[in-house]
C-alpha positions in Angstrom: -203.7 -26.9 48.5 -201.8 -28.7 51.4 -198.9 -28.8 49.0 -198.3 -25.3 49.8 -197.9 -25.6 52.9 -196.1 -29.1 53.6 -192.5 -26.9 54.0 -190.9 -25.9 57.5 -188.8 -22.6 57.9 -185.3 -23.3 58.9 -184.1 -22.8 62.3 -182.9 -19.4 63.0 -184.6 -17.7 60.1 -187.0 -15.6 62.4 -184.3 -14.0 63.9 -182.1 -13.7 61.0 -185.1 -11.9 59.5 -186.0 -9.5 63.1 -182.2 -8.6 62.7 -182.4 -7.6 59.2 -185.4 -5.8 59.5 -184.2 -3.4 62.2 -181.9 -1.8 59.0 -183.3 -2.5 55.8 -186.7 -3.5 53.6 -186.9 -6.6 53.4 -188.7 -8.1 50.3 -189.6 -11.5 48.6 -188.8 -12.0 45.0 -189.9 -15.9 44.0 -190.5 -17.8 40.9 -193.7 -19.0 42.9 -196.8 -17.5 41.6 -197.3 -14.4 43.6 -201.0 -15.2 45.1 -199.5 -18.2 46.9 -196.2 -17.4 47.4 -198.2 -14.4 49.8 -200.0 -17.2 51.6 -197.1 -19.6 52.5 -195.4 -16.2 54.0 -199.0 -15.4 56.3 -199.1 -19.8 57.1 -195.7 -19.5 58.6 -196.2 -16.0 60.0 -193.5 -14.7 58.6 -195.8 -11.7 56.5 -194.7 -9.3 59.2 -190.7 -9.4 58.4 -191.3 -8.6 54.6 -192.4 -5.1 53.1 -193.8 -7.1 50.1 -194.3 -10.9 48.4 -193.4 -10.8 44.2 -193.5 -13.5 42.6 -194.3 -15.5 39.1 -197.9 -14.7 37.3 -200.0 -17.4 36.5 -200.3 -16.3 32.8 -196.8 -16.6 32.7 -196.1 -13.1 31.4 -193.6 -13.1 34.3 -191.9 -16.2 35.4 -187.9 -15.4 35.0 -186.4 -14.6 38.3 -184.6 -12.0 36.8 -188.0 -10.1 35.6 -189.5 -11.2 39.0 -186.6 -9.1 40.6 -187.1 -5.9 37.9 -190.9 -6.0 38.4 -190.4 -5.7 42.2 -187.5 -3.3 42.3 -189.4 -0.9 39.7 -192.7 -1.3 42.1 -190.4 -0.3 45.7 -188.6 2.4 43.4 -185.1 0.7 44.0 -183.0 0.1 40.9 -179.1 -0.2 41.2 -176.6 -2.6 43.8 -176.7 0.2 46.3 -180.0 -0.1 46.8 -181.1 -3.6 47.0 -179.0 -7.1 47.9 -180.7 -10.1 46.0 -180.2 -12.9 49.0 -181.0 -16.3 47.7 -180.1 -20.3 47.4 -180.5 -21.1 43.7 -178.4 -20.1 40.8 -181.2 -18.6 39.3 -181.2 -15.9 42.6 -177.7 -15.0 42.0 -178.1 -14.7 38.1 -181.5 -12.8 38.3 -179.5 -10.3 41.3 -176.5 -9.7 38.6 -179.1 -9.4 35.3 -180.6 -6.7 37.7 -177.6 -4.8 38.5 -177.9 -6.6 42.3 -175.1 -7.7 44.8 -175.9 -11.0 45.5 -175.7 -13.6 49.0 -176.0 -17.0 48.1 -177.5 -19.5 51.0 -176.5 -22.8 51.4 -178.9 -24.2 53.8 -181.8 -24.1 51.1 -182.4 -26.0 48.0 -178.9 -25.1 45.7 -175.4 -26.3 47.0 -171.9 -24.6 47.2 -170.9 -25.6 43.7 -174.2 -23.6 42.1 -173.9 -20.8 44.3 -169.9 -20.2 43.2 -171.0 -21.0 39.8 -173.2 -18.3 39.8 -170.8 -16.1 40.9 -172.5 -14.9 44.3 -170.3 -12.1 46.2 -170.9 -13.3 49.5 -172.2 -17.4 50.5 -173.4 -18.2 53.7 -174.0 -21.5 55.7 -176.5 -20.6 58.4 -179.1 -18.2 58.9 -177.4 -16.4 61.4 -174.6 -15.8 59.4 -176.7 -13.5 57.3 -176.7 -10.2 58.9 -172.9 -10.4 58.8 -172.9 -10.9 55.3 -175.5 -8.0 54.4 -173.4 -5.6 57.2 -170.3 -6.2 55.0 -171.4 -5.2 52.1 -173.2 -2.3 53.4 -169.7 -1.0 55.0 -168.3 -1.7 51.1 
């Protein structure tokens, strides 16, 4: 099990996450199979920030980011781009966001790059954590 846990949280993401909090849900939708994706959250004590951890089952019934994202949406009772933005840093966020309806913020400093990110069509990219907030304030004003 030390595989789970062998990642670091970016710099900044804390307080990116505090600052989003103080307005909105905030909510994990991951390809990672639920159970663990739940204990890398409470390891780097970031449980408190999110409302809820969904993720991939184990049976693979759901693995598809883009049923990961229905499943959780139906389960908060949020369905439709005013009420959820899909944030994420692989092409497979963005695309799961649009197949469910979602606004979508691509992130740079994670595991896609630019290129994917545009590819996928994201409304908004960001570089930094920080930069976040911003992003998710804008289109909340649209």
């Amino acid at each position: 099990m030390g595989g789970l846990f062998e990642d670091e949280v970016y710099a900044h993401v804390p307080e990116a996450l505090a600052q989003l909090q103080r307005d909105h849900d905030l909510y994990i939708a991951t390809a990672k199979p639920e159970s663990f994706a739940a204990q890398i959250i409470d390891h780097f004590h970031l449980n408190s920030y999110f409302k809820g951890v969904y993720g991939a089952t184990f049976d693979e019934t759901r693995v598809k980011k883009a049923a990961i994202i229905e499943y959780a949406l139906n389960d908060i009772g949020a369905t439709g781009q005013r009420q959820a933005i899909m944030v994420g840093d692989r092409d497979s966020d963005i695309l799961g966001g649009h197949a469910n309806a979602l606004t979508s913020i691509g992130v740079t400093y994670g595991f896609g790059s630019l290129a994917e990110l545009q590819a996928a069509q994201a409304e908004q990219i960001v570089a930094t954590p920080e930069a976040l907030p911003a992003a998710v304030a804008a289109l909340d004003a649209d």
